[in-house]
N, C-alpha and C positions, 0 to 999 in steps of 0.2 A: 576603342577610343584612343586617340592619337597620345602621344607622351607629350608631359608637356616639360621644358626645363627651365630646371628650378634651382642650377650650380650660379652660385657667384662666388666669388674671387674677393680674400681681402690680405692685399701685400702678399700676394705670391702663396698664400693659404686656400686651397679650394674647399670650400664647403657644398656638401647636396644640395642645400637647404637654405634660405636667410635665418631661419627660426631657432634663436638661442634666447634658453631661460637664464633672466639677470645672475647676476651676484646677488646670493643671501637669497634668493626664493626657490632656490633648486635644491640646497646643500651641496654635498658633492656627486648629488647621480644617483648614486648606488640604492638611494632608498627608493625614490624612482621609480626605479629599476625593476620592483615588487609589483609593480600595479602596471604596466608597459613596456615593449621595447625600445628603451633610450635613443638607440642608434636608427631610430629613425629621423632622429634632432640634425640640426648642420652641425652644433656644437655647443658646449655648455659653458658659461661664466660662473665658473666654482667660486664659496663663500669666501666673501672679503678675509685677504690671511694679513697678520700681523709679524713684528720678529718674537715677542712673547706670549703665550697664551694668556685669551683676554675671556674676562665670564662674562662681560657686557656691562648695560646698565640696571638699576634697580627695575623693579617691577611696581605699577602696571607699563607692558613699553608696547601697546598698541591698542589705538583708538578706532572706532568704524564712522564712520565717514559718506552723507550722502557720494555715492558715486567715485571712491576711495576710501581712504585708509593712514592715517599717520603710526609711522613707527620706531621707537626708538631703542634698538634692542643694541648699540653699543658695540657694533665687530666683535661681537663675542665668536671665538675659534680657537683651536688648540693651538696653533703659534706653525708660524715657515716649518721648524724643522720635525714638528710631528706630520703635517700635511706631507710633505713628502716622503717621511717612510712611514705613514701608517693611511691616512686620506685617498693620495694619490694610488697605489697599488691596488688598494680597495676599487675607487673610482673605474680603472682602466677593466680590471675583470668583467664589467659590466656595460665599459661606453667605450666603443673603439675609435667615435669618429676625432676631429683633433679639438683640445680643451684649452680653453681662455684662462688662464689666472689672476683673477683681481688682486690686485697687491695695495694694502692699504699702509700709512705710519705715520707717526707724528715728528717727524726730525728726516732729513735729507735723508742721513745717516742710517736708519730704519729701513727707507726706503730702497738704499741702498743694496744693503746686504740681503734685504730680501729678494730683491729682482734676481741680483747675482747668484743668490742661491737655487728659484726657481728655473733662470735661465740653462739649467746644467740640464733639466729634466727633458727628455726627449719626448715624452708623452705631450707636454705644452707646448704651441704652436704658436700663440700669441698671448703677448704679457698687458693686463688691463690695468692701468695706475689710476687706483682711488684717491683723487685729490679735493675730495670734499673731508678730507680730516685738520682737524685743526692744528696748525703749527706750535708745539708745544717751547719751542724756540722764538716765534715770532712775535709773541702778542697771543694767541691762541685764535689768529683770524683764520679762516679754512685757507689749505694753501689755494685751492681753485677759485676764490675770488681774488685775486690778485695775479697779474699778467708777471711780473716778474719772480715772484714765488716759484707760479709752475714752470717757468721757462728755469729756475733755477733749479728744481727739481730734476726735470726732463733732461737738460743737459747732465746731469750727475749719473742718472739711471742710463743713460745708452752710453757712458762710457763703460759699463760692465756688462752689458747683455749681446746678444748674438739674436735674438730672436724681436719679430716687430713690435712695436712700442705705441701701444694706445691709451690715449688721456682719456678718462671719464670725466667730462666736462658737469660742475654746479649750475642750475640755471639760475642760482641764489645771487645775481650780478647783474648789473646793469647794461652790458655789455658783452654777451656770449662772444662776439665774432672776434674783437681784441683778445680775450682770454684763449679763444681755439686757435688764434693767429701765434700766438708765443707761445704754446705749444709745439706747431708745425715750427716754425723759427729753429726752437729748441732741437728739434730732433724728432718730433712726434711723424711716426710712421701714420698713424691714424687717430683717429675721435669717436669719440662714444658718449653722447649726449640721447637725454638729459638721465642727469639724477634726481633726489627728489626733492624738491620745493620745502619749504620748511616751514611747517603749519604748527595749530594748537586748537586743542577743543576742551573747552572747561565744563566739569559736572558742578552743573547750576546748583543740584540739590545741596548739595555738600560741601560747595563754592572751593571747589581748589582742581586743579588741572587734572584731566585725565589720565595723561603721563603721568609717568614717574621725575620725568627728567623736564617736567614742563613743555616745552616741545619736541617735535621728530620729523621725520620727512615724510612729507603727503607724496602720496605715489595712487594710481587708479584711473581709471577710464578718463575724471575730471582733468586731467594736468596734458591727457594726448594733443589740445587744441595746440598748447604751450609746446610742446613738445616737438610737433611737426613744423611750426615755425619758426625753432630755435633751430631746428635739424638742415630746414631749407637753408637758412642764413649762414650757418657755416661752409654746409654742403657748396655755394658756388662761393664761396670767398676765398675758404682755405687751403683747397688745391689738393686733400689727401680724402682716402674712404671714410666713411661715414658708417657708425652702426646707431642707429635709431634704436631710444627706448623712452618710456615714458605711456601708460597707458594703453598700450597695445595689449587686443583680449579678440581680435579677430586677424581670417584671414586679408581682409577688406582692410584693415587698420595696418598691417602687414604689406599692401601696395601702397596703401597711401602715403605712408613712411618713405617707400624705395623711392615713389615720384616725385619727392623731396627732396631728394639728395640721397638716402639711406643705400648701403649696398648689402647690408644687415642688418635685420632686427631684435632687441630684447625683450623679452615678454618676462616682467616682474608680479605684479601683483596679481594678477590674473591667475598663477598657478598656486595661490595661495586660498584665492575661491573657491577654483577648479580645479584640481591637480590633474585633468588630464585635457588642460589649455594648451599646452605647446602641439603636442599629440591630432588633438581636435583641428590647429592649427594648419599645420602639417598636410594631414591630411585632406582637409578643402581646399587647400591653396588652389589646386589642379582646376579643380569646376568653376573657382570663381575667375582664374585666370580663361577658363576657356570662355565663359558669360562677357567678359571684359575684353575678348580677341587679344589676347597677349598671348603670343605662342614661348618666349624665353623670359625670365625675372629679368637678366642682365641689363633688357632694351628701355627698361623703362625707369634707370633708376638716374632718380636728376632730371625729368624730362618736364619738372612744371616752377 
């Protein structure tokens, strides 16, 4: 059976693969790791890290959801500087290929010192900036809805890093293309859209919200429709890579993404189903790219 290739390129980063599990539904690999071999992955988006260890929010912090899932568990993580000597070394003895660092905070300043401090790690390749957290400075609006927020952010973080610079874009905005335009403005090397929509489902019996935190962000198969047309809008407007996420739980959801714009995709909820959804992934890519005459991923991404 002929090879078929399945390397694309994001900011001078080669991955084998488009197939990386989000932030916060993988952990960091290594558990993984127990039930398959990781490094079959193009690359992984380690859990959202903070400058402090955070235990998250109260409990209950996830709901099921026809066709999804709302979740609000709070960036709970050991904090920047345990991930890097205790996280990070663990992660690598397990996952060779190169790793995303989501970096999450609530103050410029947060965000600051923790890029700076993961950008020193050789093992990171590419740095993911969660900006759907709320400005504990501003108002407590997320910095990702507001075009000048992230643009002020983003300019802050690449004056201390060395390595590429990707905005995880909110789709919680009226306006994706404006928001992923002041990003690119700012400095943003690339985009990484969507995160998760922000739902609520209330227990009728008992009449009080299923959360704990009253809502959380809907994530699942439901939100790919949203997903793929916020991916498309950026993809030709804002002139840098694209990683697609949002709903993705095939390898067919995984082209339809790339012919959006996507040059990579995250697969979030889905490995929370299935834990062996990236893998499953993975793996078909091959046959259904041969069913569909695609002989390279590279050629079709952006093509609709």
């Amino acid at each position: 059976m002929e090879m078929k290739d399945m390397k694309v390129t994001l900011s001078g980063v080669t991955l084998q693969n488009p197939v990386i599990p989000a932030s916060g539904c993988f952990g960091f690999g290594y558990g993984m790791a127990e039930f398959y071999d990781i490094n079959i992955l193009g690359s992984i988006s380690f859990k959202g890290t903070t400058r402090e260890a955070r235990f998250g929010n109260p409990l209950p912090r996830v709901a099921e959801c026809p066709s999804g899932m709302i979740n609000s568990v709070g960036l709970q993580n050991p904090g920047i500087d345990e991930v890097i000597a205790v996280e990070l070394p663990k992660m690598r003895k397990s996952f060779r290929q190169p790793i995303i660092a989501n970096i999450s905070g609530f103050s410029i300043d947060e965000y600051v010192e923790c890029c700076e401090k993961i950008d020193r790690e050789e093992q990171v390749a590419i740095i993911e900036l969660n900006v759907s957290c709320p400005n504990v400075h501003g108002g407590g609006m997320a910095f990702g809805t507001c075009a000048s927020s992230v643009s002020d952010v983003v300019k802050e973080v690449k004056k201390v890093i060395t390595k590429p610079l990707y905005v995880k874009l909110s789709p919680n905005v009226t306006d994706i293309v404006a928001i992923g335009s002041a990003a690119v403005e700012a400095g943003a090397d690339g985009l990484c859209l969507i995160n998760t929509l922000l739902g609520m489902r209330i227990d009728i019996r008992n009449r009080r919200p299923v959360v704990a935190n009253r809502m959380g962000g809907f994530s699942g198969p439901a939100v790919f429709p949203v997903a793929v047309r916020m991916v498309n809008q950026v993809a030709h407007s804002c002139g840098v890579p694209v990683i697609g996420c949002g709903g993705v739980s095939s390898a067919e959801d995984v082209i339809e993404m790339m012919m959006a714009g996507a040059t990579a995709v995250q697969v979030g909820a889905a490995n929370l189903v299935n834990p062996y959804a990236c893998k499953e992934i993975v793996e078909s890519l091959p046959e259904v790219m041969r069913r569909l005459g695609i002989d390279s991923l590279s050629e079709i991404i952006g093509i609709v």
